[in-house]
Backbone and ligand atoms as CSV (ligand in chain L), in Angstrom:
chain,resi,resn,atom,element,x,y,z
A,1,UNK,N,N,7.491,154.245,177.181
A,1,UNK,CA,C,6.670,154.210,175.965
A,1,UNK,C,C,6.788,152.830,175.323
A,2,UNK,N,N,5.741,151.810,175.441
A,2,UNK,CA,C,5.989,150.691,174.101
A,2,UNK,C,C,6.202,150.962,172.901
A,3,UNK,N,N,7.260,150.186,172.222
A,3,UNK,CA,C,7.800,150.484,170.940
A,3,UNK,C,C,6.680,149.503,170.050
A,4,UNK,N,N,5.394,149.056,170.631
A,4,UNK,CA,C,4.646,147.887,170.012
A,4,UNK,C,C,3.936,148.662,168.378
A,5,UNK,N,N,4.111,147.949,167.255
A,5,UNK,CA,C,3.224,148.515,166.750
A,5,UNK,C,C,2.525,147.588,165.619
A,6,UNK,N,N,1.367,147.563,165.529
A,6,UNK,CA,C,0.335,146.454,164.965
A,6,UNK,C,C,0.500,146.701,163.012
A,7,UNK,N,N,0.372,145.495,162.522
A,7,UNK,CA,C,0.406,145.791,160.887
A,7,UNK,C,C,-0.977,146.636,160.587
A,8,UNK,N,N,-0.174,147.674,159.519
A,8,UNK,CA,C,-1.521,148.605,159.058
A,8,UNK,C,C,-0.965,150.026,160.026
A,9,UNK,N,N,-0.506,150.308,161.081
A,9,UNK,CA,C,-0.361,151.387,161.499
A,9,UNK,C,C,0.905,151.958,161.161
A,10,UNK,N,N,0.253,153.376,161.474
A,10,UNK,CA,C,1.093,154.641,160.331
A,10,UNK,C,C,1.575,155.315,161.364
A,11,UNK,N,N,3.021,155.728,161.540
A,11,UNK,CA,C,3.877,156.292,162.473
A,11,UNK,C,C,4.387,158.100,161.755
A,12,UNK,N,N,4.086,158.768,162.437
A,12,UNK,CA,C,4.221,159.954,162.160
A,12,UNK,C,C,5.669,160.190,162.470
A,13,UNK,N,N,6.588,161.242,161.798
A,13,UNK,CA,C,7.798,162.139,162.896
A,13,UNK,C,C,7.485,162.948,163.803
A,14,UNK,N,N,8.099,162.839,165.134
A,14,UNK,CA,C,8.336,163.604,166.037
A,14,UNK,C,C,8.767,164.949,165.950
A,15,UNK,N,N,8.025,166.130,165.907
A,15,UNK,CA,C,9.181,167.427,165.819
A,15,UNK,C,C,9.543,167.128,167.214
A,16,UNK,N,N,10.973,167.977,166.950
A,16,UNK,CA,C,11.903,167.855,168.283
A,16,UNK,C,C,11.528,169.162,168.683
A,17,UNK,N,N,10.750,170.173,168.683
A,17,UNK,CA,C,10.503,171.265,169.654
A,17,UNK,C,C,9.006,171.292,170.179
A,18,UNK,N,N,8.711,172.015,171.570
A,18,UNK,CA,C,7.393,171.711,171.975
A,18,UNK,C,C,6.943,173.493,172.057
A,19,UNK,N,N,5.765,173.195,172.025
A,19,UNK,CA,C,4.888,174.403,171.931
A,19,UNK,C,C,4.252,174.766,173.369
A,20,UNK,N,N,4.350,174.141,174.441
A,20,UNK,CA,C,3.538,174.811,175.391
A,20,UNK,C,C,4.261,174.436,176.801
A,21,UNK,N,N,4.213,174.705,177.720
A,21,UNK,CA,C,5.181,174.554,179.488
A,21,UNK,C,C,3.773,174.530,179.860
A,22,UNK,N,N,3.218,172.766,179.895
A,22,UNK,CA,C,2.684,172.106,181.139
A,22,UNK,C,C,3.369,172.716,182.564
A,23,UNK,N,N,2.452,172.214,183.249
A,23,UNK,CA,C,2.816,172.313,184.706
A,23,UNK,C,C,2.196,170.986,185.686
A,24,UNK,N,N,2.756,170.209,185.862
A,24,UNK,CA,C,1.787,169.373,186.428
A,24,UNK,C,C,1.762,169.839,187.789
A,25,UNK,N,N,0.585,169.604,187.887
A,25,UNK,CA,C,-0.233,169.771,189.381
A,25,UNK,C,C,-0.492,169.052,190.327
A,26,UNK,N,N,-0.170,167.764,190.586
A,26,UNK,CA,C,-0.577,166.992,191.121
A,26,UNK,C,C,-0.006,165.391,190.575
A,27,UNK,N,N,-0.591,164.315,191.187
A,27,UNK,CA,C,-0.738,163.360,191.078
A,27,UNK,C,C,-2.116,162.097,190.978
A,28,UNK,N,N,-2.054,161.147,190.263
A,28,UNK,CA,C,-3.420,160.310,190.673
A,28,UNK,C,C,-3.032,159.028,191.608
A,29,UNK,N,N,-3.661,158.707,192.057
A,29,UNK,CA,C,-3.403,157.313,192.708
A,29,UNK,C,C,-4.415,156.708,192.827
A,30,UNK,N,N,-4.115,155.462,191.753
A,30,UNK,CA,C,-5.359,154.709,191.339
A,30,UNK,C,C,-4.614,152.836,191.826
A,31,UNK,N,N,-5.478,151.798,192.081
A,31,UNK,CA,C,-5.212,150.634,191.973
A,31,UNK,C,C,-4.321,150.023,190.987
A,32,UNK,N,N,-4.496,150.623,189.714
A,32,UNK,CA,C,-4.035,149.959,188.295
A,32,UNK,C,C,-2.530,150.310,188.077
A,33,UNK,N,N,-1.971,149.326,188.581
A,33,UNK,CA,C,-0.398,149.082,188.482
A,33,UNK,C,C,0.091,149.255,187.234
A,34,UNK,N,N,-0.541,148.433,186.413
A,34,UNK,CA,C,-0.075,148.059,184.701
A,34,UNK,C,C,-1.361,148.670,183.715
A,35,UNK,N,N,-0.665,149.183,182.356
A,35,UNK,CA,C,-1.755,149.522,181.462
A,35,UNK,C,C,-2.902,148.485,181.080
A,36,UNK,N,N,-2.819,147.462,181.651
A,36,UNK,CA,C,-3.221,145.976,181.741
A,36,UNK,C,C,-4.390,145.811,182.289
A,37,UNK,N,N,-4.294,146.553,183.516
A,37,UNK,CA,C,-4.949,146.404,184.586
A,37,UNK,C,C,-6.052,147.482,184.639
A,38,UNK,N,N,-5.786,149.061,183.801
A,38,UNK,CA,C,-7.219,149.449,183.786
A,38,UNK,C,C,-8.281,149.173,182.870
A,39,UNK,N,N,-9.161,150.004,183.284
A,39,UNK,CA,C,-10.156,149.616,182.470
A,39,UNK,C,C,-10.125,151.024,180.672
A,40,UNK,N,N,-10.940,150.189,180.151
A,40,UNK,CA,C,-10.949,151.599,178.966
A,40,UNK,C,C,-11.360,152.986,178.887
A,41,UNK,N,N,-12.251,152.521,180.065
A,41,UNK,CA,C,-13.101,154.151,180.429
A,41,UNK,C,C,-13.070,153.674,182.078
A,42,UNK,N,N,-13.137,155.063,182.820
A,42,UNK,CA,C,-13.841,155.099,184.068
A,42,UNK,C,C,-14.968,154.402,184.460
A,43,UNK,N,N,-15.316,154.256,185.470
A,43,UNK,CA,C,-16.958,153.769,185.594
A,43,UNK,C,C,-17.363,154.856,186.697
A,44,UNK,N,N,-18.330,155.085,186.989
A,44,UNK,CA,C,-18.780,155.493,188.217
A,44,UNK,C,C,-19.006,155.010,189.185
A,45,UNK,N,N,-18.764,153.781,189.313
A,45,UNK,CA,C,-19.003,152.241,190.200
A,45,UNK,C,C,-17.675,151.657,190.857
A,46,UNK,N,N,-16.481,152.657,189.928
A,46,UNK,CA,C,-15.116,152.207,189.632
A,46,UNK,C,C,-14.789,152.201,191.032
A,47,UNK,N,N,-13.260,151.479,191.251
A,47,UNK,CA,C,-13.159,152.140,192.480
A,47,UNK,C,C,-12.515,153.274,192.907
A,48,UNK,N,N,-12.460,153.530,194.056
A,48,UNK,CA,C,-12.062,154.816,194.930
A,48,UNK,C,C,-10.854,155.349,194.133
A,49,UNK,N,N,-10.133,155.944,193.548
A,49,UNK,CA,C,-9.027,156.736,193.598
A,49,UNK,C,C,-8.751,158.213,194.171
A,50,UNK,N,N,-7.308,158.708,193.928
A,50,UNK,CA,C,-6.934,159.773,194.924
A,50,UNK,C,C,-6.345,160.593,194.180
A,51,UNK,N,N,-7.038,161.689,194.082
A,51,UNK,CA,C,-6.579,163.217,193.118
A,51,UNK,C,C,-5.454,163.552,194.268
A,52,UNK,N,N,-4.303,163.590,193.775
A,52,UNK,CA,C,-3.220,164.762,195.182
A,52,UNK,C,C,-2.502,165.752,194.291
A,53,UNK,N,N,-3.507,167.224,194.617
A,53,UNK,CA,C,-2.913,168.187,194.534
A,53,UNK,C,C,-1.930,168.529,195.321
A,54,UNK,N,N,-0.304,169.265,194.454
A,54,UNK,CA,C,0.438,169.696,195.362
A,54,UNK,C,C,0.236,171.203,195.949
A,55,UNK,N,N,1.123,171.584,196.843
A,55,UNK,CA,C,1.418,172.944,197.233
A,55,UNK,C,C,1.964,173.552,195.505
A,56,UNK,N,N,1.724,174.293,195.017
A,56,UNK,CA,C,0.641,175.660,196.071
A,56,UNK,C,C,-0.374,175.702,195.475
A,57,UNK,N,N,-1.185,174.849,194.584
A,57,UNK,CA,C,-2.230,174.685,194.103
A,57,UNK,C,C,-3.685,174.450,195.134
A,58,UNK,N,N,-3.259,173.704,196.217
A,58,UNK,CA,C,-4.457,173.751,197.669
A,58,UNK,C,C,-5.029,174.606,197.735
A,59,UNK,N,N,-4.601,175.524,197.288
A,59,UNK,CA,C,-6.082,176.804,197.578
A,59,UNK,C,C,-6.597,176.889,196.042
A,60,UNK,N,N,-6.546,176.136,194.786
A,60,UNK,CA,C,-7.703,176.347,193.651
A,60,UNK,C,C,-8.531,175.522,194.035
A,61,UNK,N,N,-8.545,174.531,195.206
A,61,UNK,CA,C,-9.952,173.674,195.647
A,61,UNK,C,C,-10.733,174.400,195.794
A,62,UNK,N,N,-10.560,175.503,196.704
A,62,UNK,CA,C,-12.030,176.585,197.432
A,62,UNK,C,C,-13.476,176.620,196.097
A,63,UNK,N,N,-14.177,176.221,196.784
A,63,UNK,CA,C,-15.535,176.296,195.745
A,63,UNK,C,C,-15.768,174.219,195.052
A,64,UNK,N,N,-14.653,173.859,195.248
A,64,UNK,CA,C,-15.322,172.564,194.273
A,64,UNK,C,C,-15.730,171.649,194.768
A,65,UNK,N,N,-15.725,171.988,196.188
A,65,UNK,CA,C,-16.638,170.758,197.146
A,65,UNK,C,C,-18.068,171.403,196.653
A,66,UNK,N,N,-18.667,171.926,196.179
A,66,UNK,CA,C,-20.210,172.209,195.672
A,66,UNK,C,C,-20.158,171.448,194.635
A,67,UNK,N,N,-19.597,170.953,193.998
A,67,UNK,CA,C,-19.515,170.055,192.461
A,67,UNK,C,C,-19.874,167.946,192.970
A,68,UNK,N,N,-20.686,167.455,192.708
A,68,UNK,CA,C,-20.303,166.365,192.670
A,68,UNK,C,C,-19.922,165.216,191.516
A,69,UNK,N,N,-19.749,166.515,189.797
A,69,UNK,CA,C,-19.392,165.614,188.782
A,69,UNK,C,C,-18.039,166.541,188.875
A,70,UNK,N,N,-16.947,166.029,188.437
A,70,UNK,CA,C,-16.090,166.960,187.611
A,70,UNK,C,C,-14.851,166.313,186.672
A,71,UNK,N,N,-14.763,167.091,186.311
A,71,UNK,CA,C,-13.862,166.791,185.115
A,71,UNK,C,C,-12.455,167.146,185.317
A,72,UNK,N,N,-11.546,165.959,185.062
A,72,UNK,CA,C,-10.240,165.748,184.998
A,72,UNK,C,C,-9.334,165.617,184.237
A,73,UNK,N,N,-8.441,166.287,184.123
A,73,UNK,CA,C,-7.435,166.321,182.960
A,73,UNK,C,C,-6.537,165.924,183.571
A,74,UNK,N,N,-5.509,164.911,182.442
A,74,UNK,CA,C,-4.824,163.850,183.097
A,74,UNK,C,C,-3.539,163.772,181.950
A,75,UNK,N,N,-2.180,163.118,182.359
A,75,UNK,CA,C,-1.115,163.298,181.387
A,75,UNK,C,C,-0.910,162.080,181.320
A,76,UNK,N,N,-1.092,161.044,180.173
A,76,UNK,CA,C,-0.712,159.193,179.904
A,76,UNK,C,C,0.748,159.677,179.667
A,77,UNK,N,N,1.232,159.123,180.833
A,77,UNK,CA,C,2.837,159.958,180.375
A,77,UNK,C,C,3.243,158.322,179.737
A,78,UNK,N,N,3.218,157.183,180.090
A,78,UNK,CA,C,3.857,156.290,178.881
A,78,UNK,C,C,3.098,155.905,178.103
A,79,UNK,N,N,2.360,156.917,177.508
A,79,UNK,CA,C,2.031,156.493,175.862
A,79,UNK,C,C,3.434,157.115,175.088
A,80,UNK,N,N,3.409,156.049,173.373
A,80,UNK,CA,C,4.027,156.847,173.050
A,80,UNK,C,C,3.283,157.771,171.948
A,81,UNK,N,N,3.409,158.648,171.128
A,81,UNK,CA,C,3.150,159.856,170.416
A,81,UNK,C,C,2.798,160.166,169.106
A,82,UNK,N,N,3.481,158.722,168.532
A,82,UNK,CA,C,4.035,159.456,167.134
A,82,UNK,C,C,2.569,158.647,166.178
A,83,UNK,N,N,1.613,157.782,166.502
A,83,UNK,CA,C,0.942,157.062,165.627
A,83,UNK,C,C,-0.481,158.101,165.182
A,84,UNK,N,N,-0.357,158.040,163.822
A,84,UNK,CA,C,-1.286,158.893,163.109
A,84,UNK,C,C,-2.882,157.911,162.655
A,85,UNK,N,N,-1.929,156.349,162.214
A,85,UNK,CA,C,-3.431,155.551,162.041
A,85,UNK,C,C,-3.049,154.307,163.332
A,86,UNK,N,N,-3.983,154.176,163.770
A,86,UNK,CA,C,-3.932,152.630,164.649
A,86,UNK,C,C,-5.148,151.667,164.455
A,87,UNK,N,N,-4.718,150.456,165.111
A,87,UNK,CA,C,-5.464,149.561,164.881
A,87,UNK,C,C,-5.843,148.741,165.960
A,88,UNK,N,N,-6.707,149.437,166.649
A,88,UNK,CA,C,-6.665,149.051,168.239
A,88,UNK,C,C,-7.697,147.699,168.585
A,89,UNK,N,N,-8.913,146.635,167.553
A,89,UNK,CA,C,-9.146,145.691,167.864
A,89,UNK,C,C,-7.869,144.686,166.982
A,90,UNK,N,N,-8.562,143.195,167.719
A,90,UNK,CA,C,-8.301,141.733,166.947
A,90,UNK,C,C,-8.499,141.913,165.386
A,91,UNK,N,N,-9.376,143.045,164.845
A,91,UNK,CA,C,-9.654,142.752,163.458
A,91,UNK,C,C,-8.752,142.969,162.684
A,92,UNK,N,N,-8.016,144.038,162.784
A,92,UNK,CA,C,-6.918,144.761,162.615
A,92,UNK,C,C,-7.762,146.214,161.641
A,93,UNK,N,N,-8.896,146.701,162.196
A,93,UNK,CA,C,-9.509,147.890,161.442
A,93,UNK,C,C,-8.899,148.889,162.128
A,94,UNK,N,N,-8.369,149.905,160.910
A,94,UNK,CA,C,-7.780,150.880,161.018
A,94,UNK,C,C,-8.694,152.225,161.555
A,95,UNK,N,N,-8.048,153.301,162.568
A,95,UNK,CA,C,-8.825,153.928,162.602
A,95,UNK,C,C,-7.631,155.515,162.321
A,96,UNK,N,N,-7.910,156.719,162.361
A,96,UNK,CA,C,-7.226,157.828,162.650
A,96,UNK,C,C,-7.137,158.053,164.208
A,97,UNK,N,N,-5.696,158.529,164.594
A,97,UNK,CA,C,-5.745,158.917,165.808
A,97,UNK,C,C,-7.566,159.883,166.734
A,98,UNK,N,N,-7.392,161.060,165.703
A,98,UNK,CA,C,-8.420,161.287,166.383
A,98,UNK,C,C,-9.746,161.337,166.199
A,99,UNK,N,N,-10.401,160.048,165.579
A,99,UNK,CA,C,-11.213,159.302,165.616
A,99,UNK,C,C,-11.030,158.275,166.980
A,100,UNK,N,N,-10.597,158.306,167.555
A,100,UNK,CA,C,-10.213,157.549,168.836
A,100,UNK,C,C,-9.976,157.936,170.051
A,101,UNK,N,N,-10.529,157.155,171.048
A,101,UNK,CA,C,-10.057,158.145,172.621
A,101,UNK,C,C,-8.790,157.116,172.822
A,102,UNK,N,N,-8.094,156.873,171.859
A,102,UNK,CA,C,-6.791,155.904,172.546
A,102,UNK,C,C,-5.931,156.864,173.132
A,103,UNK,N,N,-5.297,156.319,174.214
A,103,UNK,CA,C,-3.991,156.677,175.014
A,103,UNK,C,C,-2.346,157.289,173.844
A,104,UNK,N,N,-2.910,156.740,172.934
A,104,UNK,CA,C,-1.757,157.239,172.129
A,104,UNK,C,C,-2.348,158.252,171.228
A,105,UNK,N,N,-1.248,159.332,171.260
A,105,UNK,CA,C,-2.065,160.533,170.399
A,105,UNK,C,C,-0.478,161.536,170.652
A,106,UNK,N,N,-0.809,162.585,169.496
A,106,UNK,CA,C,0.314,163.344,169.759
A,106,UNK,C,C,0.904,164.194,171.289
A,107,UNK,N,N,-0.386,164.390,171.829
A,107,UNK,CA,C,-0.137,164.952,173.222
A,107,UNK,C,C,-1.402,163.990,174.041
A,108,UNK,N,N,-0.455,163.243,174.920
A,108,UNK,CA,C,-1.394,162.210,175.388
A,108,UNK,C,C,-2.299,162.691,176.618
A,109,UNK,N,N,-3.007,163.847,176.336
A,109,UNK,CA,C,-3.755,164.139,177.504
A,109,UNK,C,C,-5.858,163.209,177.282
A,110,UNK,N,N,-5.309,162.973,179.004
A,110,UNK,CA,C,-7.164,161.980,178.937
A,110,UNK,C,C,-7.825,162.598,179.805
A,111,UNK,N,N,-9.675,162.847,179.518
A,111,UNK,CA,C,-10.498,163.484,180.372
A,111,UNK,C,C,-11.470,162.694,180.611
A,112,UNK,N,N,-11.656,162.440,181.975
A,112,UNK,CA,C,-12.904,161.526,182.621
A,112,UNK,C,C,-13.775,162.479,183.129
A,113,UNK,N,N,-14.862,162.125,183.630
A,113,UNK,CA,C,-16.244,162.954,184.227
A,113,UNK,C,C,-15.725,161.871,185.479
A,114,UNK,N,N,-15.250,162.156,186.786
A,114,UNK,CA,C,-15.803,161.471,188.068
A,114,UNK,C,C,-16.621,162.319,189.029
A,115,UNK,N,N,-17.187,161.163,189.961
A,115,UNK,CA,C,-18.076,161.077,190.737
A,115,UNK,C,C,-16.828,161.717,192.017
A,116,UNK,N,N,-17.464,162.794,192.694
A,116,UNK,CA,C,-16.564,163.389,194.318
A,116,UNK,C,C,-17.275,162.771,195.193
A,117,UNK,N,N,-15.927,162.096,195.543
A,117,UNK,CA,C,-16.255,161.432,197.083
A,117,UNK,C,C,-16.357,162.506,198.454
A,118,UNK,N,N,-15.095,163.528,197.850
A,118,UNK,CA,C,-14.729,163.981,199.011
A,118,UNK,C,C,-13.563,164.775,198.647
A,119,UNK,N,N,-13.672,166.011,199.236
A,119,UNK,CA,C,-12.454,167.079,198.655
A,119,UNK,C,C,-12.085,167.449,199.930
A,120,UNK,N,N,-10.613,167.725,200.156
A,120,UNK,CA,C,-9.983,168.192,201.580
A,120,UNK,C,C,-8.972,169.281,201.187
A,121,UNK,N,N,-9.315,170.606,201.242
A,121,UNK,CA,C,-8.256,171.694,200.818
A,121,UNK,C,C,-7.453,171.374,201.716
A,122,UNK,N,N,-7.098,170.913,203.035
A,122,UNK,CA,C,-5.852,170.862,203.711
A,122,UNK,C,C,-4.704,170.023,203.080
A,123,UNK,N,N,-5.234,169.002,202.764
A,123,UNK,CA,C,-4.411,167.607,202.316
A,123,UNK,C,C,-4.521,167.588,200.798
A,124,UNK,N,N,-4.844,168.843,200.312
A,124,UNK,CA,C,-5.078,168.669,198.738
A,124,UNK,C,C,-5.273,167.238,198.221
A,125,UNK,N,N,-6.478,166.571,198.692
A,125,UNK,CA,C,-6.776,165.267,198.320
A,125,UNK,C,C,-8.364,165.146,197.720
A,126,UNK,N,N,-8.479,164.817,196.880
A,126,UNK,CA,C,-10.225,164.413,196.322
A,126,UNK,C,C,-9.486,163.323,195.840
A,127,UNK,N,N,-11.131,162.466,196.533
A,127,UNK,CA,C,-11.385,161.279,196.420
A,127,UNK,C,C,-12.383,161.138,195.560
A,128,UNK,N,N,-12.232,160.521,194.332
A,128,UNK,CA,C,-13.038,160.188,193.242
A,128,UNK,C,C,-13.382,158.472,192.704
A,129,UNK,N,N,-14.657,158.233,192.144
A,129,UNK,CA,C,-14.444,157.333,191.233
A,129,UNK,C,C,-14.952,157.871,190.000
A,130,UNK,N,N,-14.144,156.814,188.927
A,130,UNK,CA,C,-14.357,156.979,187.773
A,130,UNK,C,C,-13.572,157.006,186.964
A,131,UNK,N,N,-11.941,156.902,187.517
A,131,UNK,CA,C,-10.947,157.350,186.612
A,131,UNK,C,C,-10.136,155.832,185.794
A,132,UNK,N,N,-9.338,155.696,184.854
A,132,UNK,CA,C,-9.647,154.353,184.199
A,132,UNK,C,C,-7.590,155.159,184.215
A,133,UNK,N,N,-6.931,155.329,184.741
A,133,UNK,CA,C,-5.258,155.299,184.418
A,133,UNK,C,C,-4.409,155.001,185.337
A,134,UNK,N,N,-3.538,154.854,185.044
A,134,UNK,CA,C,-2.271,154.395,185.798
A,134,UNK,C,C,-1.662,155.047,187.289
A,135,UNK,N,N,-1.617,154.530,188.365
A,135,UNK,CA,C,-1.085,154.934,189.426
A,135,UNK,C,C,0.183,155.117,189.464
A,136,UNK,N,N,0.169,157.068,189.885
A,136,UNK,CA,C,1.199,157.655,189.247
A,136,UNK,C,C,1.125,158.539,188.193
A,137,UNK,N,N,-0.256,158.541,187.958
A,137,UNK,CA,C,-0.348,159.068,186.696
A,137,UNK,C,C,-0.285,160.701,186.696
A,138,UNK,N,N,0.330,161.936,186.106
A,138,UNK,CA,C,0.239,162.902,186.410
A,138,UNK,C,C,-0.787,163.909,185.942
A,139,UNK,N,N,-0.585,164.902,187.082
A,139,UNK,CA,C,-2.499,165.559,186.979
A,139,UNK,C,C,-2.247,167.296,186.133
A,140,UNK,N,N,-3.143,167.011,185.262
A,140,UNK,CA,C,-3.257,168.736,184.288
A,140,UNK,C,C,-4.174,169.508,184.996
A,141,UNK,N,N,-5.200,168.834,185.005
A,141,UNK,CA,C,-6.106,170.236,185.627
A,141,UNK,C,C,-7.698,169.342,186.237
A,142,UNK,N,N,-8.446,169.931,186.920
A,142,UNK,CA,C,-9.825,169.405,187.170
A,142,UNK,C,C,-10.405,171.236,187.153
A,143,UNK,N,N,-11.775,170.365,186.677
A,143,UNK,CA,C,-12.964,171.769,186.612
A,143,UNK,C,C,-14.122,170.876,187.148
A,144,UNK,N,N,-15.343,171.953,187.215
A,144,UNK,CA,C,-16.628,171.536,187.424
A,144,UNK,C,C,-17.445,171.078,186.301
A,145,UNK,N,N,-18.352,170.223,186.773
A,145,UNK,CA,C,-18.585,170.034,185.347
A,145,UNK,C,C,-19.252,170.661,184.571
A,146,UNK,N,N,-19.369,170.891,183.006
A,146,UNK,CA,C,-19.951,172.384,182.625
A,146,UNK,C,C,-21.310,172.125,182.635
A,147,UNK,N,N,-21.869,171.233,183.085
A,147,UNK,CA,C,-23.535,171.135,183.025
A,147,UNK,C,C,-23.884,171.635,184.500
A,148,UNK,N,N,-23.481,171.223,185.460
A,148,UNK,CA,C,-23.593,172.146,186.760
A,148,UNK,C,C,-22.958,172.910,186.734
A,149,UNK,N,N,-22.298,173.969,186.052
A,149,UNK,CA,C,-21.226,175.047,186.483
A,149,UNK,C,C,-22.476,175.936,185.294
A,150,UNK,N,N,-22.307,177.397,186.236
A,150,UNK,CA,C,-22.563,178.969,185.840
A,150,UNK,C,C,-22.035,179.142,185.811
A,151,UNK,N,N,-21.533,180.160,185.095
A,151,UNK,CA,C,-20.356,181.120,184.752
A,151,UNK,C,C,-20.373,182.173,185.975
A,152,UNK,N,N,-19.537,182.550,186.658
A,152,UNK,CA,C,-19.171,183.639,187.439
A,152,UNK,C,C,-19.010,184.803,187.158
A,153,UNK,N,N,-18.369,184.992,185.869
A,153,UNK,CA,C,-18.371,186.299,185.595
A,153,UNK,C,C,-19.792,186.725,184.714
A,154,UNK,N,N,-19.307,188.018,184.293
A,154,UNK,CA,C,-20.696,188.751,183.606
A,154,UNK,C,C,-20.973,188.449,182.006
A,155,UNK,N,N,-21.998,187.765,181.207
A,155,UNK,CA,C,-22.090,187.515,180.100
A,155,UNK,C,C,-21.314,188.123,179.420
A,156,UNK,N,N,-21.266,187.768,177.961
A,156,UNK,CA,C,-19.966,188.375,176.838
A,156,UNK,C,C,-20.448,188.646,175.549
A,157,UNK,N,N,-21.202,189.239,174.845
A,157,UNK,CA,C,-21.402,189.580,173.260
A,157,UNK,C,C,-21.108,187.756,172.762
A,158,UNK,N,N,-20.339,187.632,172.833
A,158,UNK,CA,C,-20.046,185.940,171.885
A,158,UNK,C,C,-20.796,184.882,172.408
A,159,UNK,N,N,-21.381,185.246,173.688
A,159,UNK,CA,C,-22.071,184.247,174.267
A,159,UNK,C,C,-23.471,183.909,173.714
A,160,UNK,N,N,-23.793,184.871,172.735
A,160,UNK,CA,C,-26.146,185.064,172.268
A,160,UNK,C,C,-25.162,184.775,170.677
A,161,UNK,N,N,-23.990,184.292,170.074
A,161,UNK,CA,C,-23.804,185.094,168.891
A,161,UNK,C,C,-24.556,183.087,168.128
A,162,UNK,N,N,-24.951,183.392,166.938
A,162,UNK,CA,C,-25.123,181.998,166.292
A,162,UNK,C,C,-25.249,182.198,164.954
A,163,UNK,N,N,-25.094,180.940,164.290
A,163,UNK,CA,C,-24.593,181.083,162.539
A,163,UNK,C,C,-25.248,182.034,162.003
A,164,UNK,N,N,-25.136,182.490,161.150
A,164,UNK,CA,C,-25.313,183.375,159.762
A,164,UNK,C,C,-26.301,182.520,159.075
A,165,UNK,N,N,-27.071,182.781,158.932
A,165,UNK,CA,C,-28.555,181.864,158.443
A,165,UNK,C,C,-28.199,182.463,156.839
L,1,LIG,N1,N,-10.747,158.494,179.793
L,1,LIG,C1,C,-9.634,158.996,179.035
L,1,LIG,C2,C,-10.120,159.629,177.743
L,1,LIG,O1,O,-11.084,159.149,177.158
L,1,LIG,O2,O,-9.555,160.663,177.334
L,1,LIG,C3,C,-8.565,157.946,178.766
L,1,LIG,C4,C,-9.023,156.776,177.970
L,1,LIG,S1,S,-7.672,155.718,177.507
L,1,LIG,C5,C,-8.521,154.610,176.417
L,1,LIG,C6,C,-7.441,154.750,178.968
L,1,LIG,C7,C,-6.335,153.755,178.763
L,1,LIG,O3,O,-5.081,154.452,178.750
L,1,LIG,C8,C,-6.189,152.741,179.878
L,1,LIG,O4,O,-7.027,151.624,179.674
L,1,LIG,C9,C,-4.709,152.353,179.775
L,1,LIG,O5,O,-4.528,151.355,178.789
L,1,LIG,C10,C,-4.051,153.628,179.246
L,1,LIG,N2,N,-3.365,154.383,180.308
L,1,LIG,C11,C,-3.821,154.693,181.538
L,1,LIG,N3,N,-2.942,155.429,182.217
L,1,LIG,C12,C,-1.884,155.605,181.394
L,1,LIG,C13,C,-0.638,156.312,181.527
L,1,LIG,N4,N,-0.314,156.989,182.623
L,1,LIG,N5,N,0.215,156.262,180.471
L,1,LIG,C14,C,-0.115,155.590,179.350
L,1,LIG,N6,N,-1.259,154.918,179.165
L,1,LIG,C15,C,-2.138,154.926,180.181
């Protein structure tokens, strides 16, 4: 975690207990050695990186080779946590954490839309571009994306429901 912190930004306390048992799933393997070195967002142009799902997750691939957008959930494991305001240009303008897609946030999870190169349930490997983090970086979850994805199961009462006029 860099201990860096810019004039004008507001550092929150840490509670020392956590609320939820992640599981990571996987791994990314991207070019970008240093936080330096990626970019701010994905591109779709970006280059190649490598989703590696572990055992025993290889069989939630079945079905997502039909997807060619999807969405990735991702863990910035060296951000650090605690900043409530930052000041992420040269100007020094303040913003709120979540007014911001910065890497620093209380739970540093990041979601890209990439492009599938190529999904292999044997080798739990998809090949994507688009992803903008650190090689090494650890993997939360991927879905389809919800603009090509139907729902599988059977509609729900909450699904037709809309405001109170
Ligand atoms: N696309 C994601 C989002 O919008 O939720 C992440 C955007 S965030 C601005 C991307 C930046 O996070 C990168 O440019 C890099 O500086 C930083 N980063 C990437 N991987 C990281 C990691 N594993 N730990 C900490 N910071 C990371």
């Amino acid at each position: 975690m860099s201990s860096d912190i810019r004039p004008g930004e507001v550092q929150a306390e840490l509670p020392d207990r956590t609320d939820a048992r992640l599981v990571f799933i996987g791994r990314i393997h991207t070019p970008f050695k240093t936080r330096a070195d990626c970019p701010r967002q994905g591109r779709k142009d970006g280059p190649i990186c490598t989703i590696e799902i572990d055992e025993p997750w290889r069989a939630a691939l079945t079905g997502l080779e039909d997807y060619k957008l999807i969405e990735v959930l991702y863990w910035l494991h060296q951000s650090r946590r605690d900043l409530v305001i930052q000041a992420p240009g040269k100007d020094g303008v303040k913003f709120g954490t979540f007014a911001l897609r910065s890497p620093v946030r209380p739970n540093p999870i990041a979601t890209s839309m990439v492009e599938v190169v190529s999904v292999s349930h044997e080798s739990g490997l998809i090949l994507v571009q688009g992803l903008d983090c650190l090689d090494g970086t650890p993997l939360i979850d991927v879905k389809p994306d919800r603009c090509a994805f139907t729902p599988k199961a059977d509609p729900k009462p909450g699904d037709s429901m809309v405001a109170a006029s």
